[in-house]
Steps between C-alpha positions, in 0.01 A plus 500: 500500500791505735473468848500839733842506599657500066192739468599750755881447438456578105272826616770601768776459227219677218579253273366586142447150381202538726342827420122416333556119651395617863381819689580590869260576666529713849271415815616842666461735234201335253699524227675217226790544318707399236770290648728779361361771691781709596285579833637399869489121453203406781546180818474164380196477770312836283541320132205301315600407124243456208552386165304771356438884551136391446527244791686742754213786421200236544666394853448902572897702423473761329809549241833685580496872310904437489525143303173525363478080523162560273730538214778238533636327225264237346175700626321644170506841641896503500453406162312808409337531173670184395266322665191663261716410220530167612168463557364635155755268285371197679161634418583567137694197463138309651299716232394800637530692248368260235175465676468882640663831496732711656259647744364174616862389543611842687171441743609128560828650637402759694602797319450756188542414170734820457711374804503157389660659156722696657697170711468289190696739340742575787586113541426359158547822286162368306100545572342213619296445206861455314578281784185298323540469149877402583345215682273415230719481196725287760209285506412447169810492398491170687236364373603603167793260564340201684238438260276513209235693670289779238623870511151577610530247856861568538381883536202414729710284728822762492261747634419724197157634435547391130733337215529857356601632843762200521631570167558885490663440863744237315511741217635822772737309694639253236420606172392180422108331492445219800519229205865544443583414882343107429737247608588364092636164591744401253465249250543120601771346272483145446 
């Protein structure tokens, strides 16, 4: 952090580079800010600065109802439902939805599984369960390509409840069995 003085200078100027780095907080009023606040800029002497909404709130200010600093840029709740979506692909990317189902996902985030629908398809214009099988063919796919590995393991370790499963996956997207995506070296000439 800077010192006080480039602190208090970048809030009196409400420089943007700063807004979600540090919040104002006020000694007179109770209240942090944004240091974009478009409020009466405060004395030098009445100004504490925090490096975190969290961290102004715990040391007892309450946020400002005009800059709302709770929602600056960088904090998941500016991000909105992003943040859920986030949350659920690194989920589903971890296995989530290889080992368990959508409801057990939806209650490890919080919410509904008819809400959690609903933002997948606003941000990724797909359900999350598409989200998953997309991430499993990428898998095996993979595997397919790196090794010699059976069908049968290549589907366990992708993700897939089965080497049928795998195949009529392969089949929908690509027209085309798992098998035919094997790395065929060719031929050593010599």
């Amino acid at each position: 952090m800077l010192d006080f003085a480039a602190q208090y200078e970048a809030f009196r100027r409400r420089d943007p580079a700063w807004d979600g780095v540090v919040f104002v907080a006020v000694k007179t009023t109770g209240v942090y800010c944004r240091p974009v606040c478009p409020a009466r800029t405060p004395l030098s002497r009445n100004v504490n600065f925090y490096p975190s909404a969290a961290s102004a709130e715990h040391a007892g200010f309450r946020p400002c109802l005009r800059c709302r600093p709770e929602t600056a840029p960088f904090c998941p709740a500016w991000k909105g439902t992003k943040t859920t979506v986030e949350r659920a692909l690194a989920l589903i990317e971890g296995g989530a939805l290889d080992r368990g189902n959508i409801e057990a996902l939806a209650d490890r985030l919080g919410v509904g599984t008819r809400h959690l629908g609903r933002v997948f398809a606003e941000h990724l214009d797909a359900s999350p369960l598409q989200v998953a099988l997309s991430l499993r063919v990428q898998r095996a796919k993979r595997l397919l390509d790196q090794g010699d590995l059976s069908i049968p393991l290549v589907a366990k370790r992708a993700g897939f409840s089965s080497a049928r499963r795998m195949s009529a996956a392969f089949s929908r997207i690509y027209g085309r069995s798992p098998s035919a995506f094997r790395n065929k070296a060719p031929p050593v000439v010599g």
